[in-house]
N, C-alpha and C positions, 0 to 999 in steps of 0.2 A: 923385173928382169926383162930385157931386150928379147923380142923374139922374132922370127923370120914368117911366122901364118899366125900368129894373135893375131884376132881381129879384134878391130879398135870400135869405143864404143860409138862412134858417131857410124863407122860402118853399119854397124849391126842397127843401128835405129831407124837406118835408110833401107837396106833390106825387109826388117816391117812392114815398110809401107808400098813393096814391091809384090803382087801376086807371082805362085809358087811355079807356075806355068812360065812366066817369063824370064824369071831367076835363073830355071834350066836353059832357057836359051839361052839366054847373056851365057852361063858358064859353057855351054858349049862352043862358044865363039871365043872363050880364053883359052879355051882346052886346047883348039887348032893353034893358035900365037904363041902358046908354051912350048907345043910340041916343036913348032918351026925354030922357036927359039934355044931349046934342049941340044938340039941335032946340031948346032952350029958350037955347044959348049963339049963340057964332059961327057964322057961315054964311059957307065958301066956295065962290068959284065956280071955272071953269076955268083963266082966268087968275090967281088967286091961287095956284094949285096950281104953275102954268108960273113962276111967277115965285121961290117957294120953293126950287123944283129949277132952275133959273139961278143963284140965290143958291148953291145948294151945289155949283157949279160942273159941274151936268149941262148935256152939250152936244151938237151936231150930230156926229154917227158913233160917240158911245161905243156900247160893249155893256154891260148895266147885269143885274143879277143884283139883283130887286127880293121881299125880305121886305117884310111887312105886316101892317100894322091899322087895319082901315077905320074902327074904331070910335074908336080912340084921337087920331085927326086931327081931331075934331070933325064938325060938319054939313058936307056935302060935296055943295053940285044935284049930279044926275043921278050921285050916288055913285060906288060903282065904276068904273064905265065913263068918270068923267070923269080919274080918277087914273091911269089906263089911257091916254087921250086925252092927256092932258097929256107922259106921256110919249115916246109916239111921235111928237108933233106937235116936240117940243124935238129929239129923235135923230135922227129923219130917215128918209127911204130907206135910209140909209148905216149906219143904225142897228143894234141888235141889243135886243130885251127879253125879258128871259128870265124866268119865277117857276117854285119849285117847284110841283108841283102830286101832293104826297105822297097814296096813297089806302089804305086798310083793302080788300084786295080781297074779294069776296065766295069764301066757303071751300066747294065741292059735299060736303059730306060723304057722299053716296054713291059719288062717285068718288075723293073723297082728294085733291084737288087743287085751289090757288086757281084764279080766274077773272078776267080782266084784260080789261075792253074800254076800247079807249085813247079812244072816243069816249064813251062813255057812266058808265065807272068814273068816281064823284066825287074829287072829291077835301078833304081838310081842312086844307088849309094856309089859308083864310081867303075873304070875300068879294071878295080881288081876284083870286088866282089863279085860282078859280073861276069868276069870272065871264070872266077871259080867256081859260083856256083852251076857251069855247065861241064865242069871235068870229071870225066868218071871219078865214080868212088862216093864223092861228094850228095849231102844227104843235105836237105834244106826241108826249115819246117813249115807246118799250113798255118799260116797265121797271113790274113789279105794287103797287110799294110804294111806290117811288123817282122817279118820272117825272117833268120839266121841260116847260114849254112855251115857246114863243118863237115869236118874231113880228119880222121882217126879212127883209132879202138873203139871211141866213145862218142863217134858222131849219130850213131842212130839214135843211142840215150839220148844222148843230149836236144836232140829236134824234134824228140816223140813227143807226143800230146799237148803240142801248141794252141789246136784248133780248140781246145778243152780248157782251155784257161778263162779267168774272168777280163782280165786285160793284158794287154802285149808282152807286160813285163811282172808278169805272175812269178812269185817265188816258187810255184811249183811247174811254171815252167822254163825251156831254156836259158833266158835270165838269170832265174833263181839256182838254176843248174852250174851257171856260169861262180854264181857266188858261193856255190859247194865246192867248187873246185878251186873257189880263190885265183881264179884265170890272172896272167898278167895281160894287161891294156895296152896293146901298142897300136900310137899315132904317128905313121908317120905325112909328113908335110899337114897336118889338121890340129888344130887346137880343142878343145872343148865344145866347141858347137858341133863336132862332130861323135862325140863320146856317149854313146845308147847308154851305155851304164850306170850313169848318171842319173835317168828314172828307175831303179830299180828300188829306190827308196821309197817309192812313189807309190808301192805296192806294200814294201816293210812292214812299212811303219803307220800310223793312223797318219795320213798328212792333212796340212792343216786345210786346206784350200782344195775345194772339188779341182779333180784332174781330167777326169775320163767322160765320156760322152756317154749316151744311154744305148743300148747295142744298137747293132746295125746287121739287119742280114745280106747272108752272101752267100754263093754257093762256088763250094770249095770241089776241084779236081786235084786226086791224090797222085802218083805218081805211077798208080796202073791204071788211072784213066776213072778210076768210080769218082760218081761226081756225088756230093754231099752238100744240106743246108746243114748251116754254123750263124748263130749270132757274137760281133766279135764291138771290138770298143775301141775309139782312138783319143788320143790328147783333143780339151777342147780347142777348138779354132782360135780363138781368143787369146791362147797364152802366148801365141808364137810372136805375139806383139810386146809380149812383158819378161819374154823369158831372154836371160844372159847366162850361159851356161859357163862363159869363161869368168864369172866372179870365185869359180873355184881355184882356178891356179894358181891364185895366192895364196892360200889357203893350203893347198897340195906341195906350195913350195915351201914357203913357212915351217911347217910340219916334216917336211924331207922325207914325203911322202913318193914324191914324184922326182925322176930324174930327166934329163930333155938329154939326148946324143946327135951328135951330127949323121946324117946320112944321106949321102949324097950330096945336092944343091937345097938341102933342106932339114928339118928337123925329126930326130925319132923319140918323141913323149912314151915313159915306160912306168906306170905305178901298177896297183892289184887292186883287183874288185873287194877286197872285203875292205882295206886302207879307203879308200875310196866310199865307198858304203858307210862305213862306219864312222868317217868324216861328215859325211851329210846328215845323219843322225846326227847327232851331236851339236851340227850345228843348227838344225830344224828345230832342237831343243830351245834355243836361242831366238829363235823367231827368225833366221837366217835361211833363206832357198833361193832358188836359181829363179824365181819367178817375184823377187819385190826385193829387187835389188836397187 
């Protein structure tokens, strides 16, 4: 199937070979040319955004597990904040909104050890999660690489005891919390290289191939300020040269697991964490994963 932000596999084999540090430049420098470009196209408002996400069957009480790109939506008033708005206005009290909010933690090279403030560490998953996770209400959990924010009933649950897990995507924690609630996944303008849920197998299931690194300490600031050591774990370095996360969307589509909606100047990718999950099992059975494609 034709898509508007697949990335193609010659793309993804040149990024490889691109350190992670420059990558964020380059995209910050597309980010400016979208934006100049966006303002010169369509303009939408709030209610367009609400009506997009009705159209792709988001409703009152789901829990929604939301990738992004603010730039690939087109012109967006009051930007981030209103794609933000949109969402919580549509889910409700009853709701759950969840974004990565992955960060580079700063390294003390005199003491050897990363540095994690869950209020002030940025994060680079994009101008939405960013900008969310600084809005009142909003709960993000301690995890130095890996952390989630959310915003609900059930955002406290859902972010508590991150810092306590064995690695990022612990089924006992917000990951696994994610798969308790069978969250819907919405992508919009991102394909699969953007989908955190995707390791959550990773944890599941026995996998076949070491994933995780051996801890790594850090010291974690909570959200009143106590500061705490935590040993925590990331994907190793190595995969990010062998991993294609987009070999799932055939797979997702095939099965009519996944639906794709237009929104905007872009695309809104919509399946659920356990379809999703329970896809990858299955096919790990096979000797099938996102890393020896």
């Amino acid at each position: 199937m034709e898509s508007k932000v697949r990335e193609s596999a010659f793309r993804r084999k040149i990024k490889a070979l691109i350190p992670f540090q420059i990558q964020k430049f380059l995209y910050n420098f597309i980010k400016k040319f979208r934006l100049a470009k966006n303002i010169a196209k369509n303009k939408y408002a709030k209610e367009d955004i609400k009506k997009f996400l009705t159209d792709a069957g988001i409703k009152k009480g789901d829990a929604v597990m939301l990738h992004s790109s603010l730039g690939r939506v087109g012109y967006v008033e009051g930007g981030a904040d209103t794609i933000i708005e949109a969402f919580i206005e549509i889910i409700g009290e009853e709701g759950i909104l969840i974004m990565p909010t992955f960060s580079a933690p700063e390294y003390d090279e005199k003491r050897k050890i990363y540095v994690f403030d869950v209020k002030k560490t940025p994060s680079y998953t994009g101008a939405i999660p960013e900008t969310f996770r600084l809005r009142n209400g909003v709960k993000r959990s301690i995890s130095p690489m890996h952390s989630v924010a959310a915003h609900g009933k059930k955002a406290g649950w859902l972010v508590q005891g991150h810092e306590n897990c064995d690695n990022p995507y612990s089924m006992r924690g917000p990951f696994g919390k994610l798969y308790e609630l069978n969250a819907k996944i919405c992508q919009i303008g991102v394909d699969q290289l953007a989908n955190s849920c995707i390791h959550i197998v990773e944890d599941k299931i026995k996998f076949p191939i070491k994933i995780f690194s051996d801890k790594i300490k850090a010291e974690i600031i909570d959200e009143n300020g106590k500061k705490k050591i935590i040993w925590f774990r990331k994907h190793l370095d190595n995969l990010y040269k062998t991993r294609n996360n987009n070999i799932l969307e055939k797979y997702l589509l095939e099965e009519k697991l996944m639906k794709i909606y237009p929104f905007g100047n872009t695309e809104l990718r919509v399946h659920k964490v356990k379809d999703l999950v329970h896809l990858m099992e299955k096919l790990a059975k096979k000797g099938i994963t996102i890393y020896n494609s």
